[in-house]
C-alpha positions in Angstrom: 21.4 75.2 47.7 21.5 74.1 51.0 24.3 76.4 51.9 22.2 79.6 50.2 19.2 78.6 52.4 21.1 78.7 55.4 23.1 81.2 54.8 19.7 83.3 54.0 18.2 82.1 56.6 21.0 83.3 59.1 21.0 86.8 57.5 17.0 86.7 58.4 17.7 86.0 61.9 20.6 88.8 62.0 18.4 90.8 60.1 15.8 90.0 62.8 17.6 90.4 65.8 18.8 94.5 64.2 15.2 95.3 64.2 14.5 94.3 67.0 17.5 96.2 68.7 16.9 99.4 66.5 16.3 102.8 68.6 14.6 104.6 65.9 11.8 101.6 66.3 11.7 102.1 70.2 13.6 102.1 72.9 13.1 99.3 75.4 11.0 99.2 78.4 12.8 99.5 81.7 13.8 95.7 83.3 11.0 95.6 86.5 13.1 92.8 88.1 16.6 94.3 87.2 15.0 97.5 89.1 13.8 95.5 92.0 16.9 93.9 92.4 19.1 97.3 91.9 16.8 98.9 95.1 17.1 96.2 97.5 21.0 95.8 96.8 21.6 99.3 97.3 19.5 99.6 100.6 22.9 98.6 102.9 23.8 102.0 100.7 21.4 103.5 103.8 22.8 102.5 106.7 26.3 103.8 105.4 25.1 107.4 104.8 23.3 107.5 108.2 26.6 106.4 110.1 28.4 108.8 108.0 25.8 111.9 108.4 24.2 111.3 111.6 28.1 112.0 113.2 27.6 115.6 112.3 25.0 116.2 114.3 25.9 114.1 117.2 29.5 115.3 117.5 28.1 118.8 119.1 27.1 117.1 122.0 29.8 114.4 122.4 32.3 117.3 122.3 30.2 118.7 124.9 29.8 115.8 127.1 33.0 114.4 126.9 34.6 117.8 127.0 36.5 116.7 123.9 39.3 118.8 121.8 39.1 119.3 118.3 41.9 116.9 117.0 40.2 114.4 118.8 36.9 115.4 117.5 38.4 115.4 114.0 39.8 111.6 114.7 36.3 110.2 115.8 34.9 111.6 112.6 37.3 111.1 110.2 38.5 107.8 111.4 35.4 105.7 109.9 37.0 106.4 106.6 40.6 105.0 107.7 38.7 101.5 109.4 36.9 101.4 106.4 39.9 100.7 104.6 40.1 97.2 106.3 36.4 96.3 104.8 37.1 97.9 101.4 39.9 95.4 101.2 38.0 92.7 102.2 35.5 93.3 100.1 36.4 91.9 96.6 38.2 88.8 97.7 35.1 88.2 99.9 32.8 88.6 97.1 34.6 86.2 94.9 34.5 83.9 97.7 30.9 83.7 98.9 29.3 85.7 96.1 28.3 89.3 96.7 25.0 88.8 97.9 26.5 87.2 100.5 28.4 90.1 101.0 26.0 92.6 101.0 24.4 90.8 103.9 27.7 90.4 105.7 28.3 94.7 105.4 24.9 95.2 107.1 25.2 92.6 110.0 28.7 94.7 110.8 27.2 98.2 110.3 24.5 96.7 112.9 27.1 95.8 115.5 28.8 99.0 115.0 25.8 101.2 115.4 24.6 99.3 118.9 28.5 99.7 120.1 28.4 103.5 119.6 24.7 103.9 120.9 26.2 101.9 124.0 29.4 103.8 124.5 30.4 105.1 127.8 33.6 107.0 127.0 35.5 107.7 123.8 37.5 104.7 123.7 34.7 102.7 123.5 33.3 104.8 121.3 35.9 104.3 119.0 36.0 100.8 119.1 32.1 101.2 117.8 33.3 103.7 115.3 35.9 101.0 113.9 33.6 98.3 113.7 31.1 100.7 111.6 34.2 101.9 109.5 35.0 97.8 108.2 31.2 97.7 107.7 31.4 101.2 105.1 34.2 99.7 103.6 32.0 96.6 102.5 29.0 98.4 101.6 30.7 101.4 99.7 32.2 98.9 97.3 30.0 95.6 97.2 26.3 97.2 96.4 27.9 98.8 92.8 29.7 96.1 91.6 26.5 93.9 92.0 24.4 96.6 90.5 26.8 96.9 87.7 26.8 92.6 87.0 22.8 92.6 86.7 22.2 95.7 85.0 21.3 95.7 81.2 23.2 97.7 79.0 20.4 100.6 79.0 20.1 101.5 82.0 23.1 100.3 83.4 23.9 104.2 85.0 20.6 105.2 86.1 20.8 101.4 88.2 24.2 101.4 89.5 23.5 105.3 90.7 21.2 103.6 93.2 23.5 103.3 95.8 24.9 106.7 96.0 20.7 107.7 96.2 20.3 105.4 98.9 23.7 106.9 100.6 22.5 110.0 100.3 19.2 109.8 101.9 20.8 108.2 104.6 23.1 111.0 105.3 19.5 113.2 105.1 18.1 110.4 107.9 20.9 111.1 109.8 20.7 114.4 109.3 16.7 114.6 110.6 17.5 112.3 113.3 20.4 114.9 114.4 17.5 117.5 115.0 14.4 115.2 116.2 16.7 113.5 119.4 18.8 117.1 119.9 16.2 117.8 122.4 16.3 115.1 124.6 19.2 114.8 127.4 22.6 115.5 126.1 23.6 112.4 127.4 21.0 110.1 125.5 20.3 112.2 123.2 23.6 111.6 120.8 23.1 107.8 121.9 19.8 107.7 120.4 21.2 109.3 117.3 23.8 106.6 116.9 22.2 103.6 117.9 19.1 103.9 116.1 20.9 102.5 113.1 21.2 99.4 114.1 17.5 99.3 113.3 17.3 99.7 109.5 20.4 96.5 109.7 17.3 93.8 110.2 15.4 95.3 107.3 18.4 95.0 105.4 19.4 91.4 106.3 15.9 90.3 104.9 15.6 92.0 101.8 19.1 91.1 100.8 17.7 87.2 100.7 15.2 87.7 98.2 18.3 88.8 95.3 19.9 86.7 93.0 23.4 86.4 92.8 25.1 88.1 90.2 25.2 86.3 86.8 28.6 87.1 86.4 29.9 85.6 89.4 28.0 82.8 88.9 29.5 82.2 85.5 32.9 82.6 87.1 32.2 79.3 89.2 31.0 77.6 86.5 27.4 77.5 87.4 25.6 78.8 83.9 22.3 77.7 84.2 21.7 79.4 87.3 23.4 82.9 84.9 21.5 82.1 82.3 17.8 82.2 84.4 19.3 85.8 85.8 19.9 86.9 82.6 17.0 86.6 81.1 15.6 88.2 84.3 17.6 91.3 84.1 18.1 91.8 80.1 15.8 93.6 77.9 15.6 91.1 75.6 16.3 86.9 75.4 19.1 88.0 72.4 20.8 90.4 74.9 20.8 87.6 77.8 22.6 84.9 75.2 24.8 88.3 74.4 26.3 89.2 77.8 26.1 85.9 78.7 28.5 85.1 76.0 30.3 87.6 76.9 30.8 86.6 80.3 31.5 83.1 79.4 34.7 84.5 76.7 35.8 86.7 79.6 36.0 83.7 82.2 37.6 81.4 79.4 34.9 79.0 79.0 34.2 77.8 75.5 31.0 78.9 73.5 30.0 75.3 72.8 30.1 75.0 76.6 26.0 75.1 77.7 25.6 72.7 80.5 24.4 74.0 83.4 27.6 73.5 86.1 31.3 73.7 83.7 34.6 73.5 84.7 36.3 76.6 85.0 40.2 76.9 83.7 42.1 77.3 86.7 44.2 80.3 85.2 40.7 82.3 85.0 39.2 80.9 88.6 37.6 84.0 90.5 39.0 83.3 94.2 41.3 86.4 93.1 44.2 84.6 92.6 46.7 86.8 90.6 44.4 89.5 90.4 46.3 91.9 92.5 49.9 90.8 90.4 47.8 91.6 87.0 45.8 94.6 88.2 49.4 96.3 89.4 52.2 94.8 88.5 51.6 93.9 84.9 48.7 95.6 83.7 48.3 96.0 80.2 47.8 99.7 78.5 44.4 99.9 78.6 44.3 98.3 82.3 46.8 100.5 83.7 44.7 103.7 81.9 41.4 101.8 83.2 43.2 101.4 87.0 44.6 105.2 86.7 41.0 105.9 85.7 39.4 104.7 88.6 41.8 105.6 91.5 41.6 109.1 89.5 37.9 110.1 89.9 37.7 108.6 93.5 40.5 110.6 94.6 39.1 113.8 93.4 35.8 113.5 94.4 36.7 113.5 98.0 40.1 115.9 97.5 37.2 118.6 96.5 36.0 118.5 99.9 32.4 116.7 100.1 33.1 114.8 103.2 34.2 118.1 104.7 30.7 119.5 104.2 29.2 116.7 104.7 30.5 115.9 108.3 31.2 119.8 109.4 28.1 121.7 107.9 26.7 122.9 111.4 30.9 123.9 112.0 30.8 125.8 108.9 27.5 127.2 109.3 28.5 128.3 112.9 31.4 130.0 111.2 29.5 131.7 108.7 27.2 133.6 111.8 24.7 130.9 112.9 24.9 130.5 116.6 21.4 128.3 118.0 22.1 124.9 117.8 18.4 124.1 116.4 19.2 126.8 113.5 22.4 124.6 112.7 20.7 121.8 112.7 17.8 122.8 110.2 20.6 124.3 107.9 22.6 120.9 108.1 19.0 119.2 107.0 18.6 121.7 104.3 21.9 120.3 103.2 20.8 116.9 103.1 17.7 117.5 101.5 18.9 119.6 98.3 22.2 116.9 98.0 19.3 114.0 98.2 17.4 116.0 95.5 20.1 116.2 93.4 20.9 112.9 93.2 17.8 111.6 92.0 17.9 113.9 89.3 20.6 112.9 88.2 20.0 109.4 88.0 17.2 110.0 84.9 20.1 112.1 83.1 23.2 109.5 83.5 22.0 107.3 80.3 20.4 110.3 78.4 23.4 112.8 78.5 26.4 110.3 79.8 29.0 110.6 82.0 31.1 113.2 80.2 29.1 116.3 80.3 27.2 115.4 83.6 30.5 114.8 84.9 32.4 118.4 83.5 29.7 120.8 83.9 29.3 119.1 88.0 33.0 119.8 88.6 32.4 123.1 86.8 29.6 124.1 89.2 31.5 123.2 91.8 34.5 125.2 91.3 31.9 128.4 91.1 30.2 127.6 94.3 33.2 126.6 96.3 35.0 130.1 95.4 32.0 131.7 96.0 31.9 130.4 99.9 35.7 130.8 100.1 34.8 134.5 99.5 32.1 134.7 101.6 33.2 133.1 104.6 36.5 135.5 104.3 34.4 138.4 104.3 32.4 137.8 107.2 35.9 136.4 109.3 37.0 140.0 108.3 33.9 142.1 109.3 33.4 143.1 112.9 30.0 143.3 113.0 27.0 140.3 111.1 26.8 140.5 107.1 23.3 139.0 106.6 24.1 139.2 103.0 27.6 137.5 103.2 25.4 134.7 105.7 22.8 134.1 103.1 25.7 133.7 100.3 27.4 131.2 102.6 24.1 129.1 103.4 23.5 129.4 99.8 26.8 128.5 98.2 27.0 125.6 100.0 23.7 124.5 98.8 25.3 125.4 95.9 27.9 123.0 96.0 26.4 119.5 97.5 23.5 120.0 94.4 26.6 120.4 91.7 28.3 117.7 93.4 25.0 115.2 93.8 24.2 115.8 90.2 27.5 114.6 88.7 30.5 114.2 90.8 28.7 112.0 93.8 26.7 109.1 91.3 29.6 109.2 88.4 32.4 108.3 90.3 31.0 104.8 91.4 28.9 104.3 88.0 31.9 104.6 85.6 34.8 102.7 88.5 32.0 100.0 89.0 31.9 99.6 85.1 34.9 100.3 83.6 37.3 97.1 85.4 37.0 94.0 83.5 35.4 91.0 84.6 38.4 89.1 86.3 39.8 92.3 87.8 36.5 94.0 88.6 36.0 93.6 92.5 39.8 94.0 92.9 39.6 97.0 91.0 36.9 98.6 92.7 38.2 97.6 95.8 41.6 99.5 95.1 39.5 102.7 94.2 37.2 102.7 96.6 40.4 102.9 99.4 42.1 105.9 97.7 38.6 107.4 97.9 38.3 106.3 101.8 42.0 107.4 102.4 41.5 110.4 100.5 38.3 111.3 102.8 39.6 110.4 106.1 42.5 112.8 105.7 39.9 115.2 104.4 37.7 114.6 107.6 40.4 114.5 110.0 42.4 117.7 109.0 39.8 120.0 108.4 39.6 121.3 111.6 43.3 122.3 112.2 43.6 123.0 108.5 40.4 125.8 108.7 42.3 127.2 112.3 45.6 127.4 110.2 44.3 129.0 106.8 40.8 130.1 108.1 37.8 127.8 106.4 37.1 130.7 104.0 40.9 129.4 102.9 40.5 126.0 103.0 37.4 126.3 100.7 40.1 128.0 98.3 41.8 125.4 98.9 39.2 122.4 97.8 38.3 125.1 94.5 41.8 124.7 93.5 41.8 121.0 93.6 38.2 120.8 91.7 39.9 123.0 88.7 42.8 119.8 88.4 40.0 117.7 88.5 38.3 118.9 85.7 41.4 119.3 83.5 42.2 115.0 84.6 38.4 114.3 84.0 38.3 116.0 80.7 41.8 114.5 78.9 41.4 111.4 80.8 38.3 109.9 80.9 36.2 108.8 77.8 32.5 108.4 77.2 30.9 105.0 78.5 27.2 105.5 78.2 25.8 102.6 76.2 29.0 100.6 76.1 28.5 96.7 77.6 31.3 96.4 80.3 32.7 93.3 78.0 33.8 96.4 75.8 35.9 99.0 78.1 39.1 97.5 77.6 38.6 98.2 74.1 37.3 101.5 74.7 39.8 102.5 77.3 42.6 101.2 74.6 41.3 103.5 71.4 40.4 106.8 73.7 42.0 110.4 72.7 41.1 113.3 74.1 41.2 115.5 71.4 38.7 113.0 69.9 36.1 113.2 72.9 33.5 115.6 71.1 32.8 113.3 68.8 33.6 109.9 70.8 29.8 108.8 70.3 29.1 109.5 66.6 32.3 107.5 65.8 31.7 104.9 67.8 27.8 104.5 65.8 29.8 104.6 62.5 31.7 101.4 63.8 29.0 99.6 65.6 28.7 96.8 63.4 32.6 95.9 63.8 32.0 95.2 67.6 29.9 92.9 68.7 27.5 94.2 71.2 28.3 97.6 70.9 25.9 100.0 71.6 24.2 102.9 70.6 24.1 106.4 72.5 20.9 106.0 73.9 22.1 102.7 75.2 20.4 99.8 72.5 22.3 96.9 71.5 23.4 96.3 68.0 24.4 92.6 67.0 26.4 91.3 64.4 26.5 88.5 61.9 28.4 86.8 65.3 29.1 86.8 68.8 31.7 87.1 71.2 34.3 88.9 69.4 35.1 91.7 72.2 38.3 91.3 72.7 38.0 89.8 75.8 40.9 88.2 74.7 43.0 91.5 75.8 41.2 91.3 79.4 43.0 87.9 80.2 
């Protein structure tokens, strides 16, 4: 008898606990502190698109000043992708190190220093040096403030969270972009100072904020410090039976037993998060749905800056100069235009990511993309071919490359460090991310630096062609490649990443509703948690 009662009364609780979790009955509120915590992490995200943005504007009159040629002009811009190389490496064994709020505080101290050197420079080797410091700084903040998004972030509203960053990157780049215009007509000698320099301002904001954050749970379980993840998990969760979910998730993923509640444990040295033999499992023997997960993520980094953002991004007054706009002030406005629609864009998106998932958002982007980057191709060939102004062929470009940064912002731009920051397992997550985030910084400062002698050698009507072409073999990779994640915990990718066929994608989300029950914590498609008779059965085993 005894048995029968507890066995009924276990089925009452699971019972319970269904009901609770049930999306027909209604979906979940969204997590206040988890929110909180999500914008103040992602506000270094700021000072990143505003070094990266403001350049455009401020190159036109350092070329001027310094009387500067155009591969040099494409080295100063370009090169704060290459430095930040040295930062994006950094970044994940610093974060297992001293934590990565730590870390996000340590990205905004350098982007300070690097802003005040540039603001200060006399010539352009000293300019450089400021533009190297900035570039470690990029590299820190490009990859820390999504991972830590990712790590507090429930379940439900884990993309429209970690898509913060790339909104706060974005309406740095538009800061930049209106600080490019509002100090153009001062003194061409102060006035691209003033541009640069005044980011140092937003660093002290930055270093506050940062302070009131917790640490991520899951770093903390990884030093063995679970009462201090278990009171951040109940912050951040939807419910108390998702906190004890993820964090017994965690705890199976950093090989700690289940029976293990104290609040500081001993951590198995094999599983320790300092990084050791990360790099060896991550590369050297990764298991299938690793080296698929790893192939994922350098994947969609690659091609979103391959399609030619950063070229946009950096030359838009260039381009717009090309396609018949002379005044610098005209440029300007059109280069804030820019900045406005991409920061537009990105905030829509961020309401669709846990609606629609990453799939569609992320194939009809690259779709959109291919249409408008043809389109400008065209247009700007057209005009290089006419001998007299085609206001039609001018409006087309203006428009088409409108066009393109709202395609991009919708999909492209927020997807690419959503589904990298999610889809590495625990142990090899800011390793992971870290090796993504440099093919994306490699990939962007040959993009930035070349495009200047590549549009003189195939015109810039060509090398639009050129950036179409590679957004057509990025939507045949994105759509055989990479499966659904919307709703999944990140305890469950390596699964998911193991079990994915492409010919199986269109219906990716009904089967994996018929098999929710099987996996613990698996998750509907509108991003609700669905328990089983037990816990922790992931296969986080296959992580390890």
């Amino acid at each position: 008898m005894g048995g029968e009662g507890n066995q009924a009364a276990e089925g009452a609780v699971a019972g319970k606990v269904l009901a609770d979790f049930d999306p027909v009955k209604k979906k979940p509120k969204r997590n206040k502190y988890a929110f909180a915590c999500a914008i103040l992490a992602s506000m270094t995200s700021v000072l990143l698109g505003y070094d990266f943005g403001v350049m455009s504007g401020a190159a036109i009159y350092i070329k001027r000043q310094m009387s500067l040629s155009d591969f040099k002009m494409g080295l100063l811009m370009g090169s704060l992708s290459i430095y930040s190389l040295l930062g994006s490496a950094a970044a994940g064994l610093t974060s297992d190190w001293i934590g990565r709020r730590y870390t996000i505080l340590l990205a905004g101290a350098i982007l300070f220093v690097g802003a005040l050197l540039m603001g200060f420079a006399t010539n352009y080797a000293f300019l450089m040096v400021g533009r190297f410091v900035a570039g470690v700084g990029v590299g820190y903040a490009v990859i820390i403030a999504p991972v830590y998004t990712a790590e507090v972030s429930p379940a439900s509203s884990r993309g429209f969270l970690t898509s913060f960053p790339e909104v706060f990157i974005n309406a740095g780049i538009l800061l930049g972009y209106v600080s490019n215009y509002g100090f153009s007509k001062l003194p061409i000698n102060l006035g691209w100072r003033f541009m640069l320099g005044i980011g140092a301002v937003p660093s002290i904001f930055v270093g506050l904020v940062i302070l009131a954050i917790p640490e991520s749970p899951r770093w903390l379980v990884m030093q063995g410090r679970l009462g201090d993840a278990k009171r951040v998990l109940d912050r951040t969760s939807d419910s108390k039976e998702e906190s004890e979910l993820r964090l017994s998730d965690i705890k199976e993923a950093a090989g700690i037993p289940q029976e293990c509640n104290d609040d500081f444990v001993s951590v198995p040295r094999s599983r320790h998060s300092h990084g050791e033999g990360v790099w060896k499992e991550l590369l050297l023997r990764p298991s299938p749905a690793v080296r698929r997960i790893l192939l994922a993520g350098v994947g969609i980094h690659f091609f979103q800056q391959s399609s030619g953002i950063d070229a946009v991004v950096l030359f838009s007054p260039r381009i717009f100069e090309k396609a018949g706009i002379k005044n610098d002030n005209e440029k300007l406005l059109a280069t804030v235009a820019v900045g406005f629609v991409k920061t537009m864009f990105i905030l829509v998106a961020t309401f669709f990511l846990d609606r629609v998932g990453r799939r569609p958002l992320l194939l009809s982007s690259v779709g959109g993309m291919i249409f408008s980057l043809a389109m400008l191709g065209t247009s700007l060939t057209i005009i290089d071919h006419s001998h007299h102004k085609l206001m039609w062929a001018v409006v087309l470009s203006i428009l088409m490359v409108l066009s393109y940064v709202a395609f991009f912002s919708i999909g492209l731009g927020p997807i690419t460090w959503v589904y990298s920051s999610e889809i590495f397992p625990l142990r090899l997550r800011a390793q992971g991310c870290s090796f993504g985030v440099a093919v994306n910084r490699v990939t962007s400062g040959v993009i930035s630096t070349t495009f200047l002698p590549l549009s003189n050698a195939i015109t810039t009507g060509g090398a639009f062609y050129l950036f179409a072409g590679i957004a057509i073999v990025a939507w045949i990779f994105f759509f055989t490649f990479l499966p659904e994640t919307q709703g999944r915990t990140l305890e469950q990718m390596n699964d998911l990443f193991g079990e994915f066929r492409w010919r199986e994608s269109n219906n990716k989300k009904s089967n994996n509703n018929d098999n929710k029950e099987e996996t613990n914590g698996n998750v509907d498609g509108n991003g609700q948690i669905q328990l089983g008779a037990t816990t922790g059965n992931t296969g986080i085993h296959a992580q390890s």
